[in-house]
N, C-alpha and C positions, 0 to 999 in steps of 0.2 A: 381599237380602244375597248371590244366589250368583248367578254369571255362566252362561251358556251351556256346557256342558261341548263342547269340540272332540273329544276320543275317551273319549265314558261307557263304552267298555269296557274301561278300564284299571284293575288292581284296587282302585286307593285307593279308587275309586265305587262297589264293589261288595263293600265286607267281607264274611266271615263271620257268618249271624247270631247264631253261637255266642259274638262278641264283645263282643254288648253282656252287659251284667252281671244280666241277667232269672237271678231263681235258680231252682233246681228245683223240682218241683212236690211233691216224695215224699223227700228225701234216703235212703238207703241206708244202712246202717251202715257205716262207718269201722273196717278193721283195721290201724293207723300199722306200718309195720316200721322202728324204728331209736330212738333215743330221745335224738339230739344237737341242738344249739346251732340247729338249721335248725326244729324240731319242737316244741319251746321257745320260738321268737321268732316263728313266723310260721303254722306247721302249727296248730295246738293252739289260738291265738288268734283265727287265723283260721273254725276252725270254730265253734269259741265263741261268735264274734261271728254265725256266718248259722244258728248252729241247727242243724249237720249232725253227726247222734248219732255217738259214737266207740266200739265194740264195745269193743276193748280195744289194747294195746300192746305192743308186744314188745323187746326189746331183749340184746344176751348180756350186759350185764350190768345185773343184775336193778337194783341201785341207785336209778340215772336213770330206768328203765322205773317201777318200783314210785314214788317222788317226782311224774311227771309224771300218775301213773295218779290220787292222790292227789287233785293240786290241780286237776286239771276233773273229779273225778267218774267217773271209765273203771272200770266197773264188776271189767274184767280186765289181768291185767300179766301178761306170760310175759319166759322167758329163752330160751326155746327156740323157736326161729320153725316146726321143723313142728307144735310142739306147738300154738302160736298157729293157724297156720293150720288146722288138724284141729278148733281149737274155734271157728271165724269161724262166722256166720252163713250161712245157703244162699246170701244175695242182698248180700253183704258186697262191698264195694268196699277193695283193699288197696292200700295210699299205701307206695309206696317211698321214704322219707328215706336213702337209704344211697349211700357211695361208689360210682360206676359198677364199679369190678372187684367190687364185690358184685352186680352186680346178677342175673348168669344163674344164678349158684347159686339164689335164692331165686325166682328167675321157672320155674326147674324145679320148683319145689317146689308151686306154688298150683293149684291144679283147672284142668282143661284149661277153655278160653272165660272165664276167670274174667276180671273187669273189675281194670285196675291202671292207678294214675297210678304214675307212674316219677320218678326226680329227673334233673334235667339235671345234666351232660352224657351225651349216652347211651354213652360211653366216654372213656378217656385217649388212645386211638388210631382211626384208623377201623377196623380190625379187631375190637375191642372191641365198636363199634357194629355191626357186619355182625353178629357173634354174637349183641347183643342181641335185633336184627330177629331174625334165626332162630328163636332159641327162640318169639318172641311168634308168630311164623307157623303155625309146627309144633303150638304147643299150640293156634293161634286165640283166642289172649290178646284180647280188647279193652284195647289198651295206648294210652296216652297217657303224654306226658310233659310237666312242670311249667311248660314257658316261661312261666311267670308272669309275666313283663314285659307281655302281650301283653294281660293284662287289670288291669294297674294303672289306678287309676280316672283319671288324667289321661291314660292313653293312652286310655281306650275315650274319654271326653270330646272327645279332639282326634280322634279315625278317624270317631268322628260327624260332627262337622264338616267335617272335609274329604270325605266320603264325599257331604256333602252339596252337595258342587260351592263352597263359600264360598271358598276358598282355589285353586279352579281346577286344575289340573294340576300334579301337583308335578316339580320339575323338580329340587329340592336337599332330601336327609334326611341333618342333620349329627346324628353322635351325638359328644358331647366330653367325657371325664371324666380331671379333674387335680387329686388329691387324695393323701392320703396312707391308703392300704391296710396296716390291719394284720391281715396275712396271719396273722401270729401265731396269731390266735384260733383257726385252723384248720390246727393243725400239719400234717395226712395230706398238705395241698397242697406243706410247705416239701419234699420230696423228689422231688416230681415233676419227669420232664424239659421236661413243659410245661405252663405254669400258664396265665397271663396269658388269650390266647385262650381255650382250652378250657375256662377257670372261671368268665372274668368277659364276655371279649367276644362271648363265647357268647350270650347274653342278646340283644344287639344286632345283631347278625347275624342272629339269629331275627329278633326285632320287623323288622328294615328288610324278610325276606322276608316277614314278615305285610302290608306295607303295597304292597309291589313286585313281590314273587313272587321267584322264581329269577333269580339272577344268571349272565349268564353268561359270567364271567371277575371271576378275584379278583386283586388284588396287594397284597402285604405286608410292613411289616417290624416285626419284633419281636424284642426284646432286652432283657437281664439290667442288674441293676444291679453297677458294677464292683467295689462292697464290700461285695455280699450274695451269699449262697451259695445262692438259690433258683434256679429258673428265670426265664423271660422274666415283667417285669413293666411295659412299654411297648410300644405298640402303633399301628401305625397302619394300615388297613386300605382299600381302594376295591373299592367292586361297579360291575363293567360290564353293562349291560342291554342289550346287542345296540345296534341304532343308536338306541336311546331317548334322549334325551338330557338325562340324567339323572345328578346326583354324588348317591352314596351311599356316607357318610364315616365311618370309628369312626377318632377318637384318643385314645389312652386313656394318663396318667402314673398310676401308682399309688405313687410314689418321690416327690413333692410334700411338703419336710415344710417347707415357709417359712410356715406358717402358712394361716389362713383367708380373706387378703385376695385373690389369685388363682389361688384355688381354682376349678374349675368341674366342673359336674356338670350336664348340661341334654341335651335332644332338638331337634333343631329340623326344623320343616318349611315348606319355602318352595316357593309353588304361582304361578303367574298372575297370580293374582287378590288373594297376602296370604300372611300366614307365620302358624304356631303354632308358640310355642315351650315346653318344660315343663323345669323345674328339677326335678330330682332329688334331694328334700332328704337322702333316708335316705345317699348317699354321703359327704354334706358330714360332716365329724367323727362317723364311722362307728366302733359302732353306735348310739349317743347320737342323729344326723339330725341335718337342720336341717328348714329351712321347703321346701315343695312351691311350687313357684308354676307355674300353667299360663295364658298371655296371646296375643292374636292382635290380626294386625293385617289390614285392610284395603288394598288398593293405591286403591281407588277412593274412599277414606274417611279420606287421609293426615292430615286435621285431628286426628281422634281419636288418632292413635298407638294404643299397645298399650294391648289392655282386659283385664281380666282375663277366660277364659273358668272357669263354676262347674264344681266336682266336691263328689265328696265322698270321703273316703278317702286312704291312701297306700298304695304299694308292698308295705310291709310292715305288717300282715299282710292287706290286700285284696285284692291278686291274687292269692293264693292261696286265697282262694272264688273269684274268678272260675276259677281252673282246673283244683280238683277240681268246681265245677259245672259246666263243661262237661262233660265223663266224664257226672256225671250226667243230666244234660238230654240228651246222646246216646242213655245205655240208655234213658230213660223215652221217648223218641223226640218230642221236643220240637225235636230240631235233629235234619235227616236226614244230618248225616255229622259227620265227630270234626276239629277244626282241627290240631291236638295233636298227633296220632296217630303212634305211633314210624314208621311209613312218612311222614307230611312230616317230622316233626322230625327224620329222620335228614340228610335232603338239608341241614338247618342243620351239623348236622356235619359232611356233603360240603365245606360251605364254612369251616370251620373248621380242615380237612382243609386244602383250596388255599390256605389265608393260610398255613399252616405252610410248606406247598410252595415256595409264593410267596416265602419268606422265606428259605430257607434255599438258595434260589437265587441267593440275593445280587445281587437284579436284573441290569438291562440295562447292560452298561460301556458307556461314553463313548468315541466315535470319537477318543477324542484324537490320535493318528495321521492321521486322514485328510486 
């Protein structure tokens, strides 16, 4: 099924092995900080489903914290996060659900080397993040942060595959989503100067550095809609890899509102040898989903067309066991280093950083003179 690899030292061949979805061996108690719509739908459910115990919750207001403590069992609810944290367990692992400008407040607050998964983005600005890193340094936080994308089960499915030389070299990773985002649900975003990137295509810029590594050169353009009073919600983005030759794409409409018929929500990867491509149900008539579909094709095997390749799981809430279990599988020392770790996932925000830059550059004008 897989062809000769011409350069096996490229990192699509050589994932992570923190990526496949082997769970831990010991889970660790669970201290959640935050008790919103993110913790509820995907945090909560997610640990539900792998078995990984939840000490307690925390949240300012007691309401939410005390209702979600309720309905899976979380023996404790606070209002008060030192309070929570003063009553964690010695070997507690603390899950950051909170807006990035919360986050250095409450990373000051946790036991110096204390283990924490963090929520993406690691800030609104890259200063934000530079602060984040700090704190995590100074105290020696084991910090990771949530790119959950990176272990949704049709991604790790398809990075197996291709890791396995079947699709050969990739030479094209489109990411394309053109749907209708109701941003609504999440008012704190409607006031920000920058949404679009740093909330959503944030996700995708990570996953392409999990499969490609570092880019090195962004360009972008991103822009508002002319009868909504957010920030940017259109996107379109390219990573340069040196002389690799290589397109790596994010185009993103989140302003789609003509219905479900060309709507699109999908990843695609085309190698040498074949392509894999995965539908992204949970965007399509979001947060309702649709269907996940993940399919590959063959170059050498055109008869067949596209097959389906098997998973099991979605997005939401699966990859999020895959990413507070990596954190875990780190400490228990199952995996010898963190994929996560706010030192890579900052350099995602470096890139997040150059799409803004890129953009607000108003690219390259046209020799029209010349």
């Amino acid at each position: 099924m897989s062809e000769p690899l011409t350069n096996p030292g490229l990192p699509e061949f050589r994932p992570h092995p923190g990526y496949t979805l082997t769970p831990p061996r010991d889970p660790r108690p669970i201290v959640i900080v935050g008790a919103g719509g993110i913790v509820r739908d995907a945090h909560l459910p997610a640990y539900a489903k792998a078995g990984f115990p939840v000490a307690s919750i925390v949240d300012r207001r007691p309401e939410p914290a005390r209702a979600l403590a309720d309905r899976y069992g979380i023996a404790q609810a606070f209002s008060d996060v030192a309070e929570a944290i003063a009553a964690a367990p010695a070997d507690a692992v603390f899950d950051l659900a909170l807006p990035p400008e919360a986050h250095v407040e409450v990373l000051e607050l946790l036991p110096d080397g204390a283990p924490v998964l963090i929520q993406k983005p690691l800030g609104n600005h890259l200063p934000d993040g530079v602060r984040t890193r700090e704190v995590c340094r100074r105290k020696g936080l084991v910090a990771a942060v949530n790119t959950q994308l990176r272990f949704a089960p049709y991604v790790a499915a398809a990075r197996e595959l291709i890791a396995s030389g079947a699709i050969g070299e990739l030479y094209d990773m489109e990411i394309r989503v053109c749907v209708q985002t109701p941003w609504e649900m999440f008012p704190y975003v409607l006031d920000l100067d920058r949404l679009e990137i740093n909330m959503h295509s944030v996700h995708y810029l990570d996953l392409i550095r999990s499969f490609l590594g570092d880019p090195t050169g962004v360009s972008a353009v991103t822009v508002r809609h002319p009868r909504k009073t957010h920030a940017n919600s259109r996107s379109d983005i390219a990573l340069q890899y040196g002389g690799r030759p290589v397109r790596a794409v994010v185009s993103t409409n989140h302003d789609h509102v003509f219905g479900p018929r060309y709507q699109d929500s999908f990843i695609k990867w085309e190698g040498t040898g074949g392509a894999v491509r995965a539908q992204m149900g949970l965007l399509l008539d979001y947060p309702t989903g649709g269907r996940d579909v993940l399919e590959y094709a063959l170059a050498d095997e055109p008869e067949a067309g596209w097959r389906p390749l098997p998973f099991t799981g979605s997005w939401f809430p699966d990859a999020f066991i895959g990413s507070m279990g990596v954190l875990h599988r780190y400490l228990e020392g199952s995996v010898d280093s963190l994929p996560t770790s706010v030192e890579d996932v900052f350099r995602t925000m470096a890139v997040v950083e150059a799409a803004y830059r890129s953009a607000e550059s108003g690219g390259e004008p046209p020799p029209y003179d010349a």
